[in-house]
KOLKOL-217447 format. One record per residue (C-alpha): residue number from 1; x, y, z. Coordinates in steps of 0.1 Angstrom, whole numbers. Each point is the difference from the previous one (the first is absolute). Example, Ala and Ser with C-alpha at 12.3 -4.5 7.8 and 13.67 -1.06 7.14 Angstrom:
{1 {123 -45 78}}
{2 {14 34 -7}}
***
This chain:
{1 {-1640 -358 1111}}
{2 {-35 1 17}}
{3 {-4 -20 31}}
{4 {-34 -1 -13}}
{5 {10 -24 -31}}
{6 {-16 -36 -1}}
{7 {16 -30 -6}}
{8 {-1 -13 -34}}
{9 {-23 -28 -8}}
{10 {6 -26 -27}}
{11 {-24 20 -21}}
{12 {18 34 1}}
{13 {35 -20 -4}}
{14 {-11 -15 -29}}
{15 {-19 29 -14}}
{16 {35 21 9}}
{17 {19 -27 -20}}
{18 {-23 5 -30}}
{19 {6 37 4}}
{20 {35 -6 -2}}
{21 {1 -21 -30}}
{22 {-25 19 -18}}
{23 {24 32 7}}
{24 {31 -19 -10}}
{25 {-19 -8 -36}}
{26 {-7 36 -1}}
{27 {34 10 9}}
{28 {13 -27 -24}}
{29 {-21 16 -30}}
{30 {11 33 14}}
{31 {37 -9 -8}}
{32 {-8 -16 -30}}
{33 {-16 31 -12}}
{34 {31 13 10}}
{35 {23 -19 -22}}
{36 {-15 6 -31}}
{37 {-8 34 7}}
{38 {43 1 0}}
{39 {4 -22 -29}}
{40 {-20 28 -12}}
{41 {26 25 2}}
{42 {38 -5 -18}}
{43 {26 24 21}}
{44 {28 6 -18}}
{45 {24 30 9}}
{46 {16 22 -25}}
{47 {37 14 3}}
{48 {-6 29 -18}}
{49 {-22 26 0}}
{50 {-22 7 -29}}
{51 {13 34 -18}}
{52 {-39 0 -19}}
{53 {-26 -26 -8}}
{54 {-1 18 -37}}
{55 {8 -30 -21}}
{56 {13 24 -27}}
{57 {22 19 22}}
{58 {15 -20 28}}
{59 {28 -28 -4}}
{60 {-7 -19 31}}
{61 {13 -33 7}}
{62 {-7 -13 35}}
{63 {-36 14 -10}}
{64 {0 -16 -32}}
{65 {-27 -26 3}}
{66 {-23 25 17}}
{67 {-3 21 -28}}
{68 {1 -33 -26}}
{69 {-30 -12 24}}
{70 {-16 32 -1}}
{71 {2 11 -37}}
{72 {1 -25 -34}}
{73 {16 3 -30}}
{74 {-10 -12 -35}}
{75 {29 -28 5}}
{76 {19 -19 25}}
{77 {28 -24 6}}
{78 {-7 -40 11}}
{79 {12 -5 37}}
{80 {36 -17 -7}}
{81 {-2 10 -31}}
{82 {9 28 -37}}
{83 {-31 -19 -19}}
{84 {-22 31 0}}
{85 {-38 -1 5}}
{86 {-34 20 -4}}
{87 {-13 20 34}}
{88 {-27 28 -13}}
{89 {7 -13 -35}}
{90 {-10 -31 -9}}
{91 {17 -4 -29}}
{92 {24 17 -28}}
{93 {12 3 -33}}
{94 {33 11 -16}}
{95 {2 19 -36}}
{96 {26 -16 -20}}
{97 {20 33 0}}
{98 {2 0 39}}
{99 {-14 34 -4}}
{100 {-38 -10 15}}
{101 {-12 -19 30}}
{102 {-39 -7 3}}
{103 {-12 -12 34}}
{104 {-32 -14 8}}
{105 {-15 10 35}}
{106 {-15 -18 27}}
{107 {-37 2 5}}
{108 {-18 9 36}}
{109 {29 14 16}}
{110 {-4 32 19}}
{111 {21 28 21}}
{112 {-6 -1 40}}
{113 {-20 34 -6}}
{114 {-26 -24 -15}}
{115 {5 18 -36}}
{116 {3 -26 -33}}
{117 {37 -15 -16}}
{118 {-1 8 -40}}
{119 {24 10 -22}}
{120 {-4 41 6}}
{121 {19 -4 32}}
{122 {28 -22 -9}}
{123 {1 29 -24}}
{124 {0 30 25}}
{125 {22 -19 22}}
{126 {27 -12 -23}}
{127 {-1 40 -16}}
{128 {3 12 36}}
{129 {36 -21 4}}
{130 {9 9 -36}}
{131 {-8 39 4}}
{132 {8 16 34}}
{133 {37 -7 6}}
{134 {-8 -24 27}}
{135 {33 -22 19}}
{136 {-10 -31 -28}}
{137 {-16 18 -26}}
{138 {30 -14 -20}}
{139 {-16 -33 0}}
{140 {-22 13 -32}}
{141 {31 18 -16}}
{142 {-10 -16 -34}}
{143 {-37 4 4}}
{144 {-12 22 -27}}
{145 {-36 -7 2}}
{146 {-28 -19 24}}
{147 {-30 -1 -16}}
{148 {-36 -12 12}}
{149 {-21 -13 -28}}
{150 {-24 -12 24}}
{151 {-9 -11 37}}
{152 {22 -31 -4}}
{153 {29 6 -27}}
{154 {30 18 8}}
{155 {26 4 -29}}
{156 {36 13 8}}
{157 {22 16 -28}}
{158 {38 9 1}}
{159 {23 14 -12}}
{160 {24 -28 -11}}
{161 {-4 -34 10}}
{162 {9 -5 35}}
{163 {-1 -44 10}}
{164 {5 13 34}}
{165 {-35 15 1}}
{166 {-18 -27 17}}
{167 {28 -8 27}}
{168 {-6 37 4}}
{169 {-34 -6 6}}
{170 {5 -31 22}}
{171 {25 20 18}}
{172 {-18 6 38}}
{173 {15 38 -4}}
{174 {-16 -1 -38}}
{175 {-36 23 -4}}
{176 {-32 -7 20}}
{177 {-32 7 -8}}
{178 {-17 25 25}}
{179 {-36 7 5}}
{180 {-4 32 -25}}
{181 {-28 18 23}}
{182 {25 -5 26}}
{183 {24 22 -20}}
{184 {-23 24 -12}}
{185 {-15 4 36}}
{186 {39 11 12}}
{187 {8 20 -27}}
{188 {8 -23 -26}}
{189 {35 -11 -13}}
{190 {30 13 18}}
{191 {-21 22 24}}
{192 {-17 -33 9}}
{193 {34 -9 18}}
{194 {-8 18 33}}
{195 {-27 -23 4}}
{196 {14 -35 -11}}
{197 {28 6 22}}
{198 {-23 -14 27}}
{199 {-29 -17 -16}}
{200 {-7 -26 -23}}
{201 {-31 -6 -29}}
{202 {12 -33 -15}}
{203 {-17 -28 -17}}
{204 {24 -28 22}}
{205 {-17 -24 29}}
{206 {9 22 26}}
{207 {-8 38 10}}
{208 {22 22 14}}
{209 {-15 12 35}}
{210 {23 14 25}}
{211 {32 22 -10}}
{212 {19 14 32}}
{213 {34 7 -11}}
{214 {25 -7 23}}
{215 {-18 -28 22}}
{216 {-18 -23 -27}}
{217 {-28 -11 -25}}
{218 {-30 -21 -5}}
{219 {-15 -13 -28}}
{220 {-37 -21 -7}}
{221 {-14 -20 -21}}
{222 {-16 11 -28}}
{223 {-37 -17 0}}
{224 {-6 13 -33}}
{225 {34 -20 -21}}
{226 {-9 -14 -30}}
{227 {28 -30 3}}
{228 {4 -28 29}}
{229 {-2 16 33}}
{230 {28 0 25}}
{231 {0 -20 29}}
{232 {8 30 25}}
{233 {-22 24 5}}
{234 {26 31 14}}
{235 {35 3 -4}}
{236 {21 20 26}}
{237 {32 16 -9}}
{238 {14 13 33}}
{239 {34 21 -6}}
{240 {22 -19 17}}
{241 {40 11 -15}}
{242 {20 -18 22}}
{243 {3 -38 -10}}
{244 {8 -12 38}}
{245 {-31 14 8}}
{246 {-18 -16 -25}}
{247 {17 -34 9}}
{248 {-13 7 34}}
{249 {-36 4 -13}}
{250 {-1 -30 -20}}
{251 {11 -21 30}}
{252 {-22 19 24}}
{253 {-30 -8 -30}}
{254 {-2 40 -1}}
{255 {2 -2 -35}}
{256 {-2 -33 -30}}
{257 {32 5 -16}}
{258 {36 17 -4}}
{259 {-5 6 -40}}
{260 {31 11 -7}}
{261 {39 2 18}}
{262 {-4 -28 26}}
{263 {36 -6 11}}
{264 {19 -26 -22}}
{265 {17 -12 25}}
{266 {-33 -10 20}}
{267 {-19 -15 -29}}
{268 {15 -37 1}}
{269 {-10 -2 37}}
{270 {-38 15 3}}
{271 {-20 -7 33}}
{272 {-19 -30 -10}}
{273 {-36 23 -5}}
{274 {20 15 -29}}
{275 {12 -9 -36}}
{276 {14 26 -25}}
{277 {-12 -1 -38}}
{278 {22 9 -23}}
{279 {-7 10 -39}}
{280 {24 10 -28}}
{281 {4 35 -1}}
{282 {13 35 -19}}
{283 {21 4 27}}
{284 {35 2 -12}}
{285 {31 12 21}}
{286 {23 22 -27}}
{287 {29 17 2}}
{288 {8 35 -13}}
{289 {39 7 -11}}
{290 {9 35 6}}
{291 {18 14 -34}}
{292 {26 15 21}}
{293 {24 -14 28}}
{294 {15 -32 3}}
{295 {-22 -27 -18}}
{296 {6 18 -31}}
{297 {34 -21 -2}}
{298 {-10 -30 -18}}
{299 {27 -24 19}}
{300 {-15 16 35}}
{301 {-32 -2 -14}}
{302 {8 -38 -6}}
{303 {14 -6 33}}
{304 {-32 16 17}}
{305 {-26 -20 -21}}
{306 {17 -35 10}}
{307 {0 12 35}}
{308 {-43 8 1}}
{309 {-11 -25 -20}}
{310 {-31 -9 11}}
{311 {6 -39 -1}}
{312 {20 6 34}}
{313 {-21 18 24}}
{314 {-42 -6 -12}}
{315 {-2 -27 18}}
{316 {11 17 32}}
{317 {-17 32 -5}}
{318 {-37 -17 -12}}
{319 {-1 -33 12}}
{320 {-21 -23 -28}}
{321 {-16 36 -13}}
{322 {25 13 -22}}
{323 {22 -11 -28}}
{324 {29 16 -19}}
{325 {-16 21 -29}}
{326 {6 -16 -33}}
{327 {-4 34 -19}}
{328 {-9 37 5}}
{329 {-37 -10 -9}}
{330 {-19 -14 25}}
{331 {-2 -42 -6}}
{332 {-42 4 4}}
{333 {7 25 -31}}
{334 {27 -16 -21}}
{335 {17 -33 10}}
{336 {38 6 -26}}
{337 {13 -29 -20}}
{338 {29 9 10}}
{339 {0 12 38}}
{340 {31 31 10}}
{341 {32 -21 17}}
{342 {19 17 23}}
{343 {36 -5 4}}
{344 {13 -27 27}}
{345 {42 5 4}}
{346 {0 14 33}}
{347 {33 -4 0}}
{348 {8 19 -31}}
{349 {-24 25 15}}
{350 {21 5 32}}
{351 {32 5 -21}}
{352 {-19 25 -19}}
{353 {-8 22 27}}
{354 {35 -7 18}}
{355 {15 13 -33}}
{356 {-22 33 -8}}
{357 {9 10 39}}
{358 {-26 8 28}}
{359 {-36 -1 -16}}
{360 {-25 20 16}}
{361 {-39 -1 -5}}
{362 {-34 10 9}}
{363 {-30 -20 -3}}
{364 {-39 20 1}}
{365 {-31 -11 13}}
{366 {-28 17 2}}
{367 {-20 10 34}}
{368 {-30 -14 -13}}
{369 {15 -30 -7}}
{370 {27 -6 31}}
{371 {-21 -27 18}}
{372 {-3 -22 -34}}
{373 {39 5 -12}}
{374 {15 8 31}}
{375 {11 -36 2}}
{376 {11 0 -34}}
{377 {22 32 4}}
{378 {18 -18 28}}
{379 {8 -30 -18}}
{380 {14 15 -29}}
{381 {20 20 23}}
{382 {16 -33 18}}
{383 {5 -13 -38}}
{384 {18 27 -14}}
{385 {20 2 35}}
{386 {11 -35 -9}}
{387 {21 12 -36}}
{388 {11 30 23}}
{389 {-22 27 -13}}
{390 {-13 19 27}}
{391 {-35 11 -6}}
{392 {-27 12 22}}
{393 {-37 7 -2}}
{394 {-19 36 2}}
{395 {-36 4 6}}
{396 {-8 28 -25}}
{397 {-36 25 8}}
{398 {-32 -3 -10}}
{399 {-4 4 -35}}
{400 {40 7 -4}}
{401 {4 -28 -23}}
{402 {-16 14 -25}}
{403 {22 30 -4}}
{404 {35 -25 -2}}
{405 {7 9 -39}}
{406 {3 38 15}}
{407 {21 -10 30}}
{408 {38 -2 3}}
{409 {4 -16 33}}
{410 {-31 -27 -5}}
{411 {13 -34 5}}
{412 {20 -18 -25}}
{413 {-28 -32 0}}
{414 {-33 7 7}}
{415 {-25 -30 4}}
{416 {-38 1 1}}
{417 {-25 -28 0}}
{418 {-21 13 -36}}
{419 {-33 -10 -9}}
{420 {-12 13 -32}}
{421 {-36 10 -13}}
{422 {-7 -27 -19}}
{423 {10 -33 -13}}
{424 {11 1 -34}}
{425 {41 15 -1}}
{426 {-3 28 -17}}
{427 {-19 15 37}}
{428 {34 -13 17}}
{429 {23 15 -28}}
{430 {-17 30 -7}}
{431 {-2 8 37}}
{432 {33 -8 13}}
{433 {28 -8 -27}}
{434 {-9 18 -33}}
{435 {20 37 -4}}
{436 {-21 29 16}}
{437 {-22 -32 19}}
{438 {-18 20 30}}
{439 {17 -26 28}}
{440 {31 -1 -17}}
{441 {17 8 30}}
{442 {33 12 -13}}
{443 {-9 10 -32}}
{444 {18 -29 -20}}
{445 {-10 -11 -33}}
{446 {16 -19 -36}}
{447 {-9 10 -26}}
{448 {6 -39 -18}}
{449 {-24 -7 27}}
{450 {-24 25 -6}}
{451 {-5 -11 -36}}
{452 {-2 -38 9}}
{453 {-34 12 28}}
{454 {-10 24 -27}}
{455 {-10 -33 -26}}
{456 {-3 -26 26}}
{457 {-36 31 10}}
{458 {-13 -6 -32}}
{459 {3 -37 -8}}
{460 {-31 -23 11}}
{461 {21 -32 1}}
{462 {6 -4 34}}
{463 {29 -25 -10}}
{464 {13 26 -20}}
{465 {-5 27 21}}
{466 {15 -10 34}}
{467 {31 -11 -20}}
{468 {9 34 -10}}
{469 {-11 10 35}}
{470 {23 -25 16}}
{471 {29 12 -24}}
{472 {-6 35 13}}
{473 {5 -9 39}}
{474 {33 -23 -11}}
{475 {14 36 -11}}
{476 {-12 13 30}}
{477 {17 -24 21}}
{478 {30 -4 -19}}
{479 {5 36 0}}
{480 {-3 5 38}}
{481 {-28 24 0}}
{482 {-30 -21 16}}
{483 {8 -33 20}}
{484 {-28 -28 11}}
{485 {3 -10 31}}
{486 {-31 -23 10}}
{487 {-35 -6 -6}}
{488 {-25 1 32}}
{489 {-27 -19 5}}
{490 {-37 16 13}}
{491 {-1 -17 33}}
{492 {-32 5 19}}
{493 {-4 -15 39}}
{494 {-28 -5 16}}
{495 {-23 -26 18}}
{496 {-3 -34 -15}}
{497 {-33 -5 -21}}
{498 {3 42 -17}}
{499 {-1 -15 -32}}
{500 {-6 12 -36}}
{501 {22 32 4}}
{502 {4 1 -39}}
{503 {29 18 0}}
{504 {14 16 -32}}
{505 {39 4 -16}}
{506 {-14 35 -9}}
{507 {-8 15 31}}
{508 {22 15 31}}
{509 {7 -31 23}}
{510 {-24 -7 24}}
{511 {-33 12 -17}}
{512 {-25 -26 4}}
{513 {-33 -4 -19}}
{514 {-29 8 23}}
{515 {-24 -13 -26}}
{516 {12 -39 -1}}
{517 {15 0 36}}
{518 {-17 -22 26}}
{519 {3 -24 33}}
{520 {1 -35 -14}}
{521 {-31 -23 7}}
***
């Protein structure tokens, strides 16, 4: 300090103390600013990376919402909901054969590379999907024709009627429409994939703007949207694949949410800054019966389903989040008359298996999925150990469970957690159940069952309908081929007041909607 300093008078103290206030407003604006500069931003990490941003050619799921924010398609599911609604079509009729749909477009929407929404792209885009033997160009199987008739009429034709078409739609895997000079400018339908892998020309409320694979991704607001604005104007996805370390990032206020995996076991006691909202969901833990080995004894068999049922062990594995499944359809999808009963004698079960002599079995969980049913592989292992089969769990390879039909030594039960394309059951049967299905896992089928999912896909009464369905996965059951285990609910966690997630049945768990999403008032 300077010897040379004078004292302070009452004038300078009290011009000092106005100083002082005056910065402490500043500084107070200053952190104001500050807070809804963040409120600004939504952080929410992502498990897994994104194989492609192509919404034709990629089956993300902890990216789902990204691309669903990014790119629109003619239709949509209502949050918590299978009533379908109008997106880039307004509007739509039905021919009385089922054979045509007409959709009425939107008006003043627009792709981020400023270029006009009409008709001519939904039509180069949906041909795109259709045409180049893209990873969902199934999703228009039974398109035979997409015609333009002008800037704001689209008319679909197929093949044979198809009641499924508009879940299809719906379906956040089902076609988007992207900007067509964005195509051409790449090199146009398949070709067009090098690019799309990491950028985006949508028509959603947010703009893809940063794509750096491996560390994360950032998207904006798109000032130009023809609907309601979102309330944040950038969304970070960090890649973040470990769920501690996303626990730690929420608590640390790194980060706004854990969308998907929280522990179970942590959810009924969250720090008081936190509250988890959960959602019904696709989500359905089955169980795959190898053809050969042990469960193909019916009285074993027997023995083994009164030992897992579900009924025992949710409640211990999921808290208040997950419920024994009442059929091999999701409940958001079908909800049975008449839900599958598993048998209770556990006493007649332990005779079984004392009678039959030492029973021996294997139960397979995928890598991808060890953190979610790692619990649930343990359990069933401590049930069946109490009828005195003596099972334990592998861990198969990446991508291994796909190749089980082909595999000798894969595990005599297999359980995933399944969440299908779409909401109507034929996208759960004809994935999963149905002879020659791509994801049925061991290659099972009936064909009693294949007739019954054969005229429950043509019939527009959904009463109707989801009876023959639900007759279909009673055979299943009964037979021992595919076993329900329990329904999950999509449980988000994250700070008090993050409300309006408008989660969806349809999508992966954990996908929020960055459109509706915002801090409460």
């Amino acid at each position: 300090m300077s010897s040379t300093m004078k004292p302070f008078s009452q004038k300078s103290s009290a011009q000092l103390t106005g100083r002082l206030l005056a910065g402490a407003a500043l500084l107070a604006i200053a952190m104001s600013a500050g807070a809804v500069q963040a409120q600004e931003t939504l952080r929410l990490p992502i498990a897994t990376d994104f194989d492609s941003f192509d919404p034709d050619n990629a089956f993300e799921m902890d990216g789902l919402a990204a691309i669903n924010n990014v790119y629109e398609g003619l239709v949509e599911y209502v949050p918590g909901s299978a009533e379908i609604r109008g997106l880039l079509a307004k509007d739509w009729t039905i021919s009385e054969d089922g054979l045509t749909y007409t959709f009425n477009l939107v008006e003043g929407a627009t792709f981020h590379d400023g270029t006009p929404f009409n008709a001519a792209a939904v039509k180069t885009s949906f041909e795109r999907r259709r045409d180049s033997e893209l990873i969902l160009s199934y999703f228009l199987w039974n398109v035979k024709e997409i015609a333009a008739p002008d800037d704001k009429t689209v008319v679909i034709t197929l093949g044979m009627p198809q009641p499924s078409l508009l879940d299809s739609l719906a379906s956040p895997w089902g076609p988007k429409v992207i900007s067509p000079k964005a195509l051409a400018d790449n090199g146009g339908g398949k070709a067009a994939g090098a690019w799309l892998d990491t950028n985006a020309a949508g028509t959603g409320p947010f703009k893809l703007t940063s794509f750096e694979r491996g560390q994360g991704y950032t998207l904006e607001r798109y000032d130009g949207y023809y609907g309601k604005a979102p309330y944040f104007s950038t969304i970070e996805l960090p890649l973040v694949p470990d769920i501690g370390q996303q626990v730690l990032n929420l608590q640390a206020q790194e980060t706004d949410a854990v969308p998907a995996n929280y522990p179970w076991a942590q959810l009924a006691s969250l720090p008081p800054d936190l509250e988890a909202t959960a959602a019904p969901s696709t989500s359905e833990i089955i169980g795959f019966v190898k053809p050969t080995g042990p469960l193909t004894d019916a009285e074993i068999l027997k023995a083994f389903l009164t030992a897992i049922n579900p009924a025992t062990w949710v409640a211990d594995a999921f808290g208040a989040y997950g419920h024994p499944a009442k059929s091999v359809y999701p409940e958001a999808m079908l909800d049975p008359v008449t839900p599958v009963v598993f048998p209770d004698d556990i006493e007649a079960a332990k005779a079984t298996v004392t009678a039959k002599g030492p029973v021996t079995l294997t139960i397979g969980i995928s890598t991808e999925e060890s953190n979610a049913l790692g619990r649930v592989g343990d359990l069933l292992v401590a049930q069946l150990a109490s009828i005195g089969i003596n099972a334990t769990v592998t861990i198969l390879p990446q991508g291994a469970a796909f190749g089980l039909k082909d595999n000798p030594d894969g595990p005599d039960f297999y359980i995933g957690k399944l969440t299908p394309d779409a909401l109507h059951p034929e996208n759960q049967s004809g994935i999963f159940f149905a002879s020659g299905a791509p994801i049925n896992f061991y290659g099972r089928g009936l064909p009693e069952a294949d007739a019954l999912l054969q005229e429950a896909g043509a019939l527009t009464d959904i009463t109707a309908r989801n009876a023959l369905y639900e007759k279909a996965g009673h055979l299943y059951f009964d037979n021992g081929l595919f076993i329900p285990l329990v329904g999950v609910d999509d449980v988000v966690v994250a700070p008090k007041g993050l409300v309006d997630l408008d989660l969806r049945a349809a999508y992966a768990p954990g996908n929020i909607d960055y459109g509706s999403v915002r801090w409460a008032e």
